[in-house]
N, C-alpha and C positions, 0 to 999 in steps of 0.2 A: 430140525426138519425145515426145510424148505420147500415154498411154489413159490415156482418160477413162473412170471408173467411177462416178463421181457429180456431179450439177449442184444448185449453190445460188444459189438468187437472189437479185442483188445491187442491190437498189433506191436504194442509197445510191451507184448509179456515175451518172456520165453519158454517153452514146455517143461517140466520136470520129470524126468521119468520117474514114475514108483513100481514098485512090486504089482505082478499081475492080480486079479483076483476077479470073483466071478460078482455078477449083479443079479437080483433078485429084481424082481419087477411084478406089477398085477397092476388091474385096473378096475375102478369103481364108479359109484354115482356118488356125487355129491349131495348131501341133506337138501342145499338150496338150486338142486338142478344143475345136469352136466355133467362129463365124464372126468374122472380125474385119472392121470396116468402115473404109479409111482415105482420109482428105481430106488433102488438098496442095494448099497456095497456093508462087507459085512468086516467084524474082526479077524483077529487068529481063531478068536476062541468062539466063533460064530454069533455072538453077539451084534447085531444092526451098530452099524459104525455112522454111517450117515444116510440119509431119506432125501429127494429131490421129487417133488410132486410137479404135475405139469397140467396143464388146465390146456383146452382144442386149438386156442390158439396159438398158445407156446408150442404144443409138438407141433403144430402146422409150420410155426416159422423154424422151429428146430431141425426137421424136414427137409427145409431149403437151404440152413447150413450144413445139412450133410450132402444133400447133392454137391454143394459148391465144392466143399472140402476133399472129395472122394470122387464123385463119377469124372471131375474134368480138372484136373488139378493144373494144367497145365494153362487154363483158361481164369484162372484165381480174380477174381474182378476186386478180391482185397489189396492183394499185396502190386507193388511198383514193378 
């Protein structure tokens, strides 16, 4: 399991494609205050495969890499 508290962008990867599969997700409060956001992809055998938790200001900036990524790709302020 993971939370995620900060994203960097890594121009020097390449994508890999995998097999599709669906994510599970819910959201909670935290013991020590706050919302927590978590996604779950899962196995074959429907066993939790991996957990990525997100605290308000990671999806906030998460957020802003999807706008970048998706609504204007042609405008990419990443890539040359």
């Amino acid at each position: 399991m993971s939370l995620i508290t900060s994203f960097e962008y890594r121009g020097d990867r390449n994508a890999r494609f995998q097999a599709e599969h669906k994510c599970g997700w819910f959201y909670d409060e935290k013991p020590t205050g706050g919302r927590i956001l978590q996604l779950e992809t899962y196995a074959k055998d429907g066993s939790t495969s991996q957990i990525m938790q997100f605290d308000r200001r990671a999806v906030g900036e998460l957020l802003t890499i999807i706008a970048r990524a998706f609504l204007d790709p042609a405008t990419d302020p990443w890539k040359p």
